[in-house]
TORVOLUM-593882 format. One record per residue (C-alpha): residue in one letter; x, y, z. Coordinates in Angstrom, 2 decimals. Layout:
N
+------+---------+---------+---------+
: type :      px :      py :      pz :
+------+---------+---------+---------+
:    a :       X :       Y :       Z :
...
+------+---------+---------+---------+
***
This chain:
236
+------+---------+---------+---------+
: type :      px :      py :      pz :
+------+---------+---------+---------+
:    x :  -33.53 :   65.64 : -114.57 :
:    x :  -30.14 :   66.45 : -115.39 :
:    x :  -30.22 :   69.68 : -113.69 :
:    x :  -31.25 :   68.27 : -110.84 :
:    x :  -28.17 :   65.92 : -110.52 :
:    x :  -25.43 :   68.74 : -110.87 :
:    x :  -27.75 :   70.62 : -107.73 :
:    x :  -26.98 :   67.61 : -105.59 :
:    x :  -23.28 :   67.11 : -106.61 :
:    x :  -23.10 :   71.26 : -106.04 :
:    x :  -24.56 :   70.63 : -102.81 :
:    x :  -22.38 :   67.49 : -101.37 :
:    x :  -19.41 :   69.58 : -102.60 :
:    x :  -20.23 :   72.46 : -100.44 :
:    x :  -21.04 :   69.94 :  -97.63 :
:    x :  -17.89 :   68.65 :  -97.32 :
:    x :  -15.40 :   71.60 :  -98.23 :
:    x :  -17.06 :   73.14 :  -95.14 :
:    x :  -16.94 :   70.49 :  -92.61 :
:    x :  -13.33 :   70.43 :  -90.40 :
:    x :  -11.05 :   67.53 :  -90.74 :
:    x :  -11.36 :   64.78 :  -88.25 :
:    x :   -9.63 :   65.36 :  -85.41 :
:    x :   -6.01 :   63.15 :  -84.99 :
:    x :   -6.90 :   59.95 :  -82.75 :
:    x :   -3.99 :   60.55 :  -80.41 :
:    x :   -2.77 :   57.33 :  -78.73 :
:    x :   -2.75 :   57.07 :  -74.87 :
:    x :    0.91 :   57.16 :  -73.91 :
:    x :    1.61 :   54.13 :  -71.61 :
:    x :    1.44 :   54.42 :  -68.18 :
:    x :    5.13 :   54.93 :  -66.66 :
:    x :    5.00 :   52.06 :  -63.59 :
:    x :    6.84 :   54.25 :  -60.92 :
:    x :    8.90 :   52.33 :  -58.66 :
:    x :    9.93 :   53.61 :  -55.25 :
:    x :   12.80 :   52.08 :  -53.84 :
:    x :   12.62 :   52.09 :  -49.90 :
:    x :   15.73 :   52.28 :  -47.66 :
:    x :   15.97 :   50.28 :  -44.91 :
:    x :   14.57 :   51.73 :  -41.42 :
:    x :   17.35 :   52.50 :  -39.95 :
:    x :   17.78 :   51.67 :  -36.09 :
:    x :   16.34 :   54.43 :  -33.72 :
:    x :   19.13 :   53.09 :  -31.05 :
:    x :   22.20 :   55.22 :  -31.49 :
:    x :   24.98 :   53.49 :  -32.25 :
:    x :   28.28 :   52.96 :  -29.56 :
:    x :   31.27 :   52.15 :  -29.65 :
:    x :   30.73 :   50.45 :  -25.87 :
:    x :   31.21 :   46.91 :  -26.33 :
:    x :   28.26 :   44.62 :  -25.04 :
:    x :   28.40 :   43.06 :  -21.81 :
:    x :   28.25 :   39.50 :  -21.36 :
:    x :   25.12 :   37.87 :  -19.99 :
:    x :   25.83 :   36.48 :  -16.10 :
:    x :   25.44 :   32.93 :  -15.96 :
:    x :   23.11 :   31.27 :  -13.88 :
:    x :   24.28 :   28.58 :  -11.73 :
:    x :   21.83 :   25.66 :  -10.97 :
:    x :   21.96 :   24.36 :   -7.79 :
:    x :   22.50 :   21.27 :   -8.10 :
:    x :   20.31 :   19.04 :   -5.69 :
:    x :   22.18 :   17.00 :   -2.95 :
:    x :   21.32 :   13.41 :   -3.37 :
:    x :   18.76 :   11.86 :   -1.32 :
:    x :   20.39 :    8.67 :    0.33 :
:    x :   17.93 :    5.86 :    0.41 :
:    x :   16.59 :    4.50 :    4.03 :
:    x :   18.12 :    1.33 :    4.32 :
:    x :   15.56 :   -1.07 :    6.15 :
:    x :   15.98 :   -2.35 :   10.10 :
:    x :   16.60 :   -5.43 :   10.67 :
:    x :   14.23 :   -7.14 :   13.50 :
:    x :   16.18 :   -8.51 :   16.23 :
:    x :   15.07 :  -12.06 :   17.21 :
:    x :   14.26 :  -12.15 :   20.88 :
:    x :   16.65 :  -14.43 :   22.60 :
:    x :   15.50 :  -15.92 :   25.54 :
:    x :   16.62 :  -14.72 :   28.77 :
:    x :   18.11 :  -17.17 :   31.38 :
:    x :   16.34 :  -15.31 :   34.14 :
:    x :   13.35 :  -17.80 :   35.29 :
:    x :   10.06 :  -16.40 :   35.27 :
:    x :    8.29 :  -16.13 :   37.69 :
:    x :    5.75 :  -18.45 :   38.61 :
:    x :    1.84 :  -17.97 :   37.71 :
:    x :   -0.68 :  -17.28 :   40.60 :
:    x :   -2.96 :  -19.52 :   40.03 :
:    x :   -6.73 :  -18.67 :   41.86 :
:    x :   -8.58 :  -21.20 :   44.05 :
:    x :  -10.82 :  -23.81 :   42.39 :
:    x :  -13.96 :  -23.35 :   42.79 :
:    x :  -16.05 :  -25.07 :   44.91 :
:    x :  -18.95 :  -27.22 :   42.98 :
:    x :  -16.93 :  -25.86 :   39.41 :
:    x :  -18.70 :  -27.25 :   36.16 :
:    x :  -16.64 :  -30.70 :   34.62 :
:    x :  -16.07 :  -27.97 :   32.17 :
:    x :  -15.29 :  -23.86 :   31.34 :
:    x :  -14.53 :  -21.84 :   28.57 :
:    x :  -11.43 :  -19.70 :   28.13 :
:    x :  -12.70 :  -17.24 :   25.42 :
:    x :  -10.56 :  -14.49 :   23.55 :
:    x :   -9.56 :  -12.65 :   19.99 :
:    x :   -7.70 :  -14.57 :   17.59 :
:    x :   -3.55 :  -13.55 :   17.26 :
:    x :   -4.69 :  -13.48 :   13.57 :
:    x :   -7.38 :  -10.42 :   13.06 :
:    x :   -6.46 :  -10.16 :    9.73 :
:    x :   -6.82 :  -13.84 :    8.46 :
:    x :  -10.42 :  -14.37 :   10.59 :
:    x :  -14.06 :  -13.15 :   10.08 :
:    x :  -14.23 :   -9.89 :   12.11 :
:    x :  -16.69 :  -10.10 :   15.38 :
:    x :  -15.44 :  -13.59 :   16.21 :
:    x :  -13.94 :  -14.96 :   19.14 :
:    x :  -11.74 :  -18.30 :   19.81 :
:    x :  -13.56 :  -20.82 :   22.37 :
:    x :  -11.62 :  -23.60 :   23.99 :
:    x :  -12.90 :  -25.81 :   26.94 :
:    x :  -10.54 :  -27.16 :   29.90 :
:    x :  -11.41 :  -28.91 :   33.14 :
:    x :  -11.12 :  -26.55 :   35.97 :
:    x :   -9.52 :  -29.58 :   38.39 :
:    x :   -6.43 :  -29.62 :   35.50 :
:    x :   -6.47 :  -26.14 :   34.57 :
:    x :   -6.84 :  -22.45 :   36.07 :
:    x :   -7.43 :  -19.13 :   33.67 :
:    x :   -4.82 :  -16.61 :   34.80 :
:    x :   -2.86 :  -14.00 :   33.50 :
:    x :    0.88 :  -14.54 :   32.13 :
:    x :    3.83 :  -12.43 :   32.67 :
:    x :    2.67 :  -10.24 :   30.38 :
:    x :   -0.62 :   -9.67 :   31.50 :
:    x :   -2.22 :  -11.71 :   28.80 :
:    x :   -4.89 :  -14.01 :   29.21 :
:    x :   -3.32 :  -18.02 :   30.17 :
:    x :   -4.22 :  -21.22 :   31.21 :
:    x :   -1.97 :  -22.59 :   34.07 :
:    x :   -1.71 :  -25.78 :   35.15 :
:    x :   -2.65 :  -27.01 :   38.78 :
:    x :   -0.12 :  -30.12 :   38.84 :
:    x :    3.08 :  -29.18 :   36.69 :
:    x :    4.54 :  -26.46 :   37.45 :
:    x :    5.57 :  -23.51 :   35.03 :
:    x :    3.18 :  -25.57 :   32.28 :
:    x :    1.44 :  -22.59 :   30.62 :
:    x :   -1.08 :  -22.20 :   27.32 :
:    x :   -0.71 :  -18.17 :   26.68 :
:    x :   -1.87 :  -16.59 :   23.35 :
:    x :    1.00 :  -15.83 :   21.13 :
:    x :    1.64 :  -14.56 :   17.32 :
:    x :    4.72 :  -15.69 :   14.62 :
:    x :    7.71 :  -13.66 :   15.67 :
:    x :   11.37 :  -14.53 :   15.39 :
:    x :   13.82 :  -16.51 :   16.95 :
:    x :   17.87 :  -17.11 :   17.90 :
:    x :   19.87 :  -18.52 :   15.46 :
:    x :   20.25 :  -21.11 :   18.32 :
:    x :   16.98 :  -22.04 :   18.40 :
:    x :   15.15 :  -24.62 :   15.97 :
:    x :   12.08 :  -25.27 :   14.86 :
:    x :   10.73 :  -28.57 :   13.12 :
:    x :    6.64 :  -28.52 :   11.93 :
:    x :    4.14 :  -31.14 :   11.94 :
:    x :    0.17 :  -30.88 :   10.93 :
:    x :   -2.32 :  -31.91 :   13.42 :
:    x :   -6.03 :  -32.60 :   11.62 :
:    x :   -9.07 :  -32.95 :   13.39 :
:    x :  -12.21 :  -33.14 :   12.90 :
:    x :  -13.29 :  -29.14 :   12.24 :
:    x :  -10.03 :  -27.88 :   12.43 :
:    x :   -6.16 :  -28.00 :   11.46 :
:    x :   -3.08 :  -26.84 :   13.15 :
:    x :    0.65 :  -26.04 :   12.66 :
:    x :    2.72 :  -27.72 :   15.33 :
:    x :    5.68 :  -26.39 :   15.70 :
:    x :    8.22 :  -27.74 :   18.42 :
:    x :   11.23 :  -25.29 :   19.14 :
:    x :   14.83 :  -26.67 :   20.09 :
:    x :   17.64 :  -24.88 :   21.85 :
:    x :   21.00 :  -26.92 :   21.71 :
:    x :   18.44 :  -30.02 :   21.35 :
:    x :   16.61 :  -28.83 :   24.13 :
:    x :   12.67 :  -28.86 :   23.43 :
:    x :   11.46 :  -25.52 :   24.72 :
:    x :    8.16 :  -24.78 :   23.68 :
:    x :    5.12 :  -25.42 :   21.09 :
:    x :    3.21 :  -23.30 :   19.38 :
:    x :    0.04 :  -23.79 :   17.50 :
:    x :   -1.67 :  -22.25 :   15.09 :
:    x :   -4.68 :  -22.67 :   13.12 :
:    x :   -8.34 :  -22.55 :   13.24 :
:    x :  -11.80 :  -23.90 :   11.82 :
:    x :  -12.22 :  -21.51 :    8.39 :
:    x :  -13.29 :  -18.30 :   10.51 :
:    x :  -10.47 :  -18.05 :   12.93 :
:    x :   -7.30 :  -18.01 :   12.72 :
:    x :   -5.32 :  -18.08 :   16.17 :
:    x :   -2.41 :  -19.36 :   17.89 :
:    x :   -1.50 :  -21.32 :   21.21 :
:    x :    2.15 :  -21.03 :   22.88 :
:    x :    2.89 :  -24.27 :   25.10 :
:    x :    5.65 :  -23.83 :   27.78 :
:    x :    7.46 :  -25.84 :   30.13 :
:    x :   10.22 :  -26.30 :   32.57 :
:    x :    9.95 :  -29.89 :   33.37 :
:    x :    7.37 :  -32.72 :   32.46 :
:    x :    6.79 :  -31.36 :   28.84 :
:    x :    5.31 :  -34.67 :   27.44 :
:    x :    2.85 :  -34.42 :   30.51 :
:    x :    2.40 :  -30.80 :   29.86 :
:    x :    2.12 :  -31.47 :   26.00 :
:    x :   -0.63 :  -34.13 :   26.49 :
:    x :   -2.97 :  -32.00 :   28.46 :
:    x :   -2.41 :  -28.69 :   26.62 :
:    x :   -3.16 :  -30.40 :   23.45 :
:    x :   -6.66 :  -31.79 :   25.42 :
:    x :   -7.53 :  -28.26 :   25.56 :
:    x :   -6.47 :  -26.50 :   21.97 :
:    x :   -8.13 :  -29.28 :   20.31 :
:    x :  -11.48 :  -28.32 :   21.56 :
:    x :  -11.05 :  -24.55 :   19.49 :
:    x :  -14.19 :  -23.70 :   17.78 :
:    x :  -15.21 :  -19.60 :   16.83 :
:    x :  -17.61 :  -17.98 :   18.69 :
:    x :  -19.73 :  -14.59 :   17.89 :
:    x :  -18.48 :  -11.51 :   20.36 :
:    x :  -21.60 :  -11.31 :   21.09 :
:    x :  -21.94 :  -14.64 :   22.71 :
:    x :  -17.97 :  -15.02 :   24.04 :
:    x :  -17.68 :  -15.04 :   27.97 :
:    x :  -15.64 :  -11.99 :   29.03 :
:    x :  -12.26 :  -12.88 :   30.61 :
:    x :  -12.19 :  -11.88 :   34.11 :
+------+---------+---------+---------+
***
């Protein structure tokens, strides 16, 4: 038994006198961090010694004001001293109704129901449909002369002209009476108004006799009433 032990402490001698030494663990050397330093690009344009020009400045035109239309003043017309000249008025008819109708479009388009026409009735024996000096549609009267309804519109007048309004009311309709003055002088009435679907207007003149006149124009305008177009009598 005892042999047997020095044979295996022979043996592990022999083992290890004949095995190399280790080999030296040889620690990494540390990684050098390489830095690279890089220049500037330098500019491809070659440098001068010319001196740079200016930029050329640009003038703006400067717009020319724009003046502002100044608004035209509407003359009044002032009237003329030349007389005008007298209506023709045509024969009366012989056997004429106690009544006709003078039927027309209101001065007022705007302000009435469109496809209506003004009606007003006048006794042929007092009155006669004409035209006036403007070619427009009038009633003339047979008795006083230069006593004319005509159509007419708002428009302006002389600062030596007047104008003072009253309200006339009946029944179905309303007007604006207004009488015109010249140095105190009545010259004319107008009226305007309607019944609620047209609105129109009536120009009374006169020379002479203007209450007369008055009386039997205002006869007539009071009997405005609207009419369709299709039933309004043409004007001959």
């Amino acid at each position: 038994m005892t042999q047997r032990i020095v044979i295996i402490l022979i043996l592990s001698l022999l083992m290890t006198s004949c095995g190399g030494a280790p080999a030296p663990t040889v620690a990494p050397a540390p990684s050098e961090t390489l830095t690279e330093t890089v220049k500037p690009t330098e500019s491809l344009i070659p440098a001068t010694n010319t001196p740079a020009k200016p930029p050329t400045p640009t003038h703006t035109s400067t717009p020319a004001p724009t003046s502002t239309p100044v608004p035209t003043n509407t003359l009044a017309v002032t009237p003329s001293d030349t007389p005008l000249p007298t209506l023709v008025l045509p024969t009366e008819a012989t056997n004429a109704p106690i009544r006709q109708v003078w039927d027309g479009t209101p001065t007022y388009p705007g302000e009435s129901t469109p496809r209506y026409s003004f009606r007003v009735f006048y006794d042929p024996d007092v009155w006669a449909l004409t035209t006036d000096q403007f070619g427009f549609p009038a009633l003339g009267h047979r008795t006083i002369p230069n006593c004319v309804i005509s159509v007419t519109s708002g428009r302006g007048l002389p600062p030596s002209m007047s104008v003072e309004h009253e309200m006339l009311q009946l029944e179905n309709i309303s007007f604006d009476v207004g009488t015109a003055y010249e140095n105190g002088v009545k010259k004319f009435v107008t009226f305007t108004g309607g019944d609620g679907k047209i609105i129109t207007a009536f120009e009374v003149s006169f020379e002479e006799e203007s209450d007369a006149c008055l009386k039997d124009a205002t006869t007539v305008i009071s009997t405005l009433r609207s009419v369709p177009d299709s039933q309004a009598t043409p004007t001959p």
